[in-house]
Phi, psi and omega in degrees: 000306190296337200287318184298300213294277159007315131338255146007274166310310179255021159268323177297321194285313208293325178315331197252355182283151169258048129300324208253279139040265176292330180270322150332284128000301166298323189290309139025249179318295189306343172295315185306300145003291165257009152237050193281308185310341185279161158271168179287115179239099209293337177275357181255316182304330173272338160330292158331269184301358165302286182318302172275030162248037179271356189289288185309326177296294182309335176275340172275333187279307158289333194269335166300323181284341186256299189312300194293341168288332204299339171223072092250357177251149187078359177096221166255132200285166167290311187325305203249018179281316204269005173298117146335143176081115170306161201292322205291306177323290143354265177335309191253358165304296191272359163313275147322301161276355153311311140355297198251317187290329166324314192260020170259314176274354189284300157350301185258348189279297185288310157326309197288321200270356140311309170307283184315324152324283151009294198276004187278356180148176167328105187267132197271175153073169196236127208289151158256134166257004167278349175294289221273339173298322187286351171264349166305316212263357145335319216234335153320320165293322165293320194267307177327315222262343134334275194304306153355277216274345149322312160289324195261326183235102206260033214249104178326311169308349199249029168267298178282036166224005156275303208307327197273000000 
């Protein structure tokens, strides 16, 4: 019970951040952006747009990073003295839900912008739906390994210096 309400709470905070958001939205417009002059070629586009959702994946990954960090920095926040549950509950409640709002915003981010591909005209190519899962589970995996890194380097810093 207490783990669900928890859950709960930061599959909501994370849903509401404009980070994760903002970066979606952005990974978006720019595909479009840079294949709007093309017809559609299903064997390069989900491939493409794979690569580029590494944008929302780095934005899952700090916001994952911050949610499983938060009563560690600074000591114990007041917020989070009246949280139900021990840091371990807390760890894997916002672990998870990074996890699931990851592949919540990633979803409609690789969809929308098939779809609309889809609709531009004669589609070239033969689709892999496995190209386009694997740039979905980019960015859930990118918020695990977030959520992670909170834990083992409990350092702001070591979020842009694992992709690199």
């Amino acid at each position: 019970m207490i783990f669900r309400s928890l859950f709960l709470f930061e599959v909501g905070r994370l849903l509401r951040g404009p980070v994760p958001w903002g970066a979606a939205v952005l990974c978006l417009a720019l595909r479009l952006v840079a294949t709007w002059e093309w017809l559609p070629d299903m064997s390069v586009d989900p491939a493409s747009t794979s690569g580029a959702m590494l944008l929302p994946a780095a934005a899952m990954m700090l916001a994952a990073n911050l949610a499983t960090s938060r009563d560690t920095r600074g000591g114990m926040p007041e917020t989070l003295g009246a949280l139900p549950g021990r840091a371990v509950e807390r760890t894997g409640a916002a672990t998870l839900a990074a996890v699931t709002a990851g592949a919540g915003i990633a979803l409609p981010v690789m969809t929308g912008y098939l779809l609309v591909r889809w609709g531009m005209g004669p589609v070239a190519g033969v689709f892999d739906p496995y190209e386009a899962l694997g740039g979905v589970l980019a960015v859930p995996f990118a918020a695990a390994l977030g959520a992670m890194l909170a834990r083992w380097a409990p350092w702001l810093v070591a979020v842009p210096v694992a992709p690199s």
